[in-house]
C-alpha positions in Angstrom: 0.0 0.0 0.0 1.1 3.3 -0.7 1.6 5.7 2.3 -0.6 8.1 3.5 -0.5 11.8 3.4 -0.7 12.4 7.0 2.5 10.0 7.5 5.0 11.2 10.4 8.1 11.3 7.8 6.0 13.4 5.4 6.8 17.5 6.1 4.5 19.8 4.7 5.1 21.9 1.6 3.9 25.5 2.5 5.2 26.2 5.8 5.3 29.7 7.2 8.7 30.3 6.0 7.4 30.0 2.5 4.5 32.1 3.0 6.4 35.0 3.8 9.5 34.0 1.0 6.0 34.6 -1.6 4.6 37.8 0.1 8.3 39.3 -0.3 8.3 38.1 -3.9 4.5 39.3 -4.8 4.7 42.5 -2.9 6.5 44.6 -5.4 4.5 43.3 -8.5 1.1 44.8 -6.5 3.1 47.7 -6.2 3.6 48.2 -9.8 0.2 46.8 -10.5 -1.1 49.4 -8.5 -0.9 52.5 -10.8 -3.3 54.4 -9.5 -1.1 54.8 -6.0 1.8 56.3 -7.8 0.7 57.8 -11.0 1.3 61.7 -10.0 4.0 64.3 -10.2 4.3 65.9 -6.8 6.2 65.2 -4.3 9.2 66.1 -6.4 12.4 64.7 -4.5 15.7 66.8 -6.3 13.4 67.7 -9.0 12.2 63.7 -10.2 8.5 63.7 -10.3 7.4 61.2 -7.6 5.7 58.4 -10.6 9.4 58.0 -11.7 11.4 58.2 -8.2 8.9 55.7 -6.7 9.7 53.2 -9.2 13.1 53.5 -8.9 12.7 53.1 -5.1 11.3 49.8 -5.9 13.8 48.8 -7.8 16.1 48.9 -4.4 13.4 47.3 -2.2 12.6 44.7 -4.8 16.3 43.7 -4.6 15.9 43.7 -0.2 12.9 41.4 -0.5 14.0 39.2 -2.8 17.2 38.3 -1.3 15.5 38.0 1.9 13.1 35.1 0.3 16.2 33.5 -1.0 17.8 33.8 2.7 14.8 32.4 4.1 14.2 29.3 1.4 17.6 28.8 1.9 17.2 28.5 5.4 14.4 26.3 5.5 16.3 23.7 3.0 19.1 24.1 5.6 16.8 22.5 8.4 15.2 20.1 6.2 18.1 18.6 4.9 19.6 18.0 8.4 22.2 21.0 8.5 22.6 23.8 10.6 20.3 26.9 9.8 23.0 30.0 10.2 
């Protein structure tokens, strides 16, 4: 017989970890998404109307988020596999 899904050696797919690794990675696509939020020219900030430095500001936090999923994943793997999570 085949074994069941709810045996004891089985470990779950989405944990928390993951969860949060995909929020990280979906929040900046909702930010873009969201037009609407951004789509204006004041406040300036050295003279770049805010549409364009508000992009470019997700550009850096884009970057932050998405080596934090990576840290995380690569964490979680860490544990799974046995290793030490540093």
């Amino acid at each position: 017989m085949s074994q069941s899904a709810a045996s004891p050696d089985r470990r779950q797919v989405v944990t928390p970890t993951r969860v949060v690794a995909g929020i990280c990675l979906i929040a900046p696509f909702v930010a873009m998404l969201w037009v609407s939020s951004y789509a204006r020219i004041e406040p300036t900030f050295i003279g770049i109307p805010f549409f364009y430095w508000y992009q470019m500001l997700w550009v850096l936090i884009s970057t932050a988020l998405t080596t934090l999923a990576y840290t995380l994943v690569q964490r979680e793997q860490r544990a799974r596999k046995g290793g030490a999570a540093q």
